[in-house]
N, C-alpha and C positions, 0 to 999 in steps of 0.2 A: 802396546800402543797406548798413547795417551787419552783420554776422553773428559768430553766435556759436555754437562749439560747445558742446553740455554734455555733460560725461562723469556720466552717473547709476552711481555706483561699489559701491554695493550688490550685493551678491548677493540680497538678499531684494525685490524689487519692489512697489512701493504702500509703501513703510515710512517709518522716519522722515527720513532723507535725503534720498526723492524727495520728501516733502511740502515740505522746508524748497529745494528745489533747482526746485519749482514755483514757489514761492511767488516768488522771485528772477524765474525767467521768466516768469512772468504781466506782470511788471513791463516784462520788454522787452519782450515781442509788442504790450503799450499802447502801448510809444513809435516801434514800428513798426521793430524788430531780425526778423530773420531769426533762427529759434534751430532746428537742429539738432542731437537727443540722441542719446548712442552709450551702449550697455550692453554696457559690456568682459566681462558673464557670459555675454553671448548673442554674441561672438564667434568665429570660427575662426582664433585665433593664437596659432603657440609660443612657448615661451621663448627668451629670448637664450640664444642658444650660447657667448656666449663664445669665439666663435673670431677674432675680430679682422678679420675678412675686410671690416669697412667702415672700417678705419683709416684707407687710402690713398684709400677713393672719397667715403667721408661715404655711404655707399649699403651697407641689408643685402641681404645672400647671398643670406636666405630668401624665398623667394614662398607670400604669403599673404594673409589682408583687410591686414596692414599696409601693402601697396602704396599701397592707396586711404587708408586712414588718413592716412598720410605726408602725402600731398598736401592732404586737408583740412585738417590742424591747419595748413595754412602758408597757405591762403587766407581763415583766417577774421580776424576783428578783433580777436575774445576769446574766452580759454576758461574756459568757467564749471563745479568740480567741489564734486560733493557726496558726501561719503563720511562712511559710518561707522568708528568706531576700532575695529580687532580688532588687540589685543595691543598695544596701543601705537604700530601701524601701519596700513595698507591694508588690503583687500581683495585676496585675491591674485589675481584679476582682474585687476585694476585695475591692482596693480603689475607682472605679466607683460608689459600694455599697455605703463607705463613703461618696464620694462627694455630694452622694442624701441627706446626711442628712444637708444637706445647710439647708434645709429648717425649720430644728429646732434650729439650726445657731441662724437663723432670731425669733424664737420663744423665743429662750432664752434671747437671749442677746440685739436683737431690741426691742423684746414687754415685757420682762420681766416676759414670761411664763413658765418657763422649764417645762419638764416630772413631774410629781410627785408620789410617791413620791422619795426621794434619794433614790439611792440604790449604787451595788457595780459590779465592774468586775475585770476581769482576763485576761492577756498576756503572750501566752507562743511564745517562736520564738524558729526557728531552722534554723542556719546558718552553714556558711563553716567556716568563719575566725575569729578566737580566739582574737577580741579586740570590746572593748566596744563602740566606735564612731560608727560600723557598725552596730550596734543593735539600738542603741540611735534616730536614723532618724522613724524610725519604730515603736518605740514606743511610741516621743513624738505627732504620726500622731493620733497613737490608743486614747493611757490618753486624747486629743486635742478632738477627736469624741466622745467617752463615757462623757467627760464632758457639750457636747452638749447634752444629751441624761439625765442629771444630774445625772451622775455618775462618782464615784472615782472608778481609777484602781492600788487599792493597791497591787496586787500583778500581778508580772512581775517576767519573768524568760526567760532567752538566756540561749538556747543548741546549742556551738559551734561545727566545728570541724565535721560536718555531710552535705555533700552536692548532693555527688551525687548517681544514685539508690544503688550502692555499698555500699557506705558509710552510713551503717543503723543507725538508732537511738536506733534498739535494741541492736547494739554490744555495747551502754554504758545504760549497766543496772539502772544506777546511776541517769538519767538524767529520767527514767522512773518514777522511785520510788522518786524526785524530784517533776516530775508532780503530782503525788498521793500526797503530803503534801503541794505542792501549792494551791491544789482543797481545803484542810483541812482548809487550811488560809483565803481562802475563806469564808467559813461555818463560822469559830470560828469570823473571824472579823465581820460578817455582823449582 
């Protein structure tokens, strides 16, 4: 059975990202995907220390939920995130999450051991301002971590023009049913 994890990257829950990050998985659970979601807000894990202590093992120092983390993102088939733009970047959630993954960083590209085997993920974003440079930051952070994890993120999509709790994501039906053939892209490519 196929599986997928989703990272729901929001700090605000029910909002626009989780609609547009549903909308994607309704699509898998149809075609019979196992999907498991993670909310990096409702997490217990620090930040990278920066102390280099997984140079030599591809393994971090700290004991935390990243243990169990680690091992999920390497058993699933794809990873599918849905994040809003703050500042041009992340959720700092979200990217705490990331920064843990130093430690395959070091796995991959020090000791020459990625995840195996390759697999594939998914970026969906929801911001306020309708131009591509503001989305661009955000995404080269995502494709940058998923490739530490040895995966390609082919398929990407920005939902402009939605930012605040008024400004829903369902008043554009369009960016819903977007997400539902982003998910497809998913499947069909992998």
């Amino acid at each position: 059975m196929t599986e997928v994890l989703a990272v729901a990257a929001s700090a605000r829950r029910g909002g626009n990202s989780d609609a547009v990050l549903e909308s994607a998985l309704d699509v898998l659970r149809e075609r019979g995907v196992k999907v498991e979601t993670i909310i990096p807000r409702d997490l217990a894990i620090s930040p990278c220390l920066s102390c280099n202590g997984c140079w030599d093992t591809g393994v971090c120092v700290q004991r935390d939920a990243m243990q169990e983390l680690y091992v999920r993102f390497c058993e699933v088939d794809h990873v599918v995130v849905a994040s809003p733009i703050y500042f041009t970047s992340l959720p700092g959630h979200f990217k705490v999450l990331i920064d843990r993954f130093q430690c395959f960083w070091a796995r991959t590209y020090r000791l020459g051991r990625p995840p195996q085997p390759r697999r594939t993920g998914m970026f969906l974003c929801v911001g306020a301002m309708d131009r591509e440079r503001y989305y661009g930051c955000a995404r080269t952070i995502v494709k940058a971590w998923m490739s530490t994890l040895n995966m390609g993120c082919p398929v990407t999509r920005f939902y402009p023009g939605v930012d605040a709790k008024d400004d829903l994501v369902c008043n554009h039906p369009e960016y819903l049913e977007d997400a539902r053939r982003a998910a497809l892209e998913l499947l069909e490519g992998a």
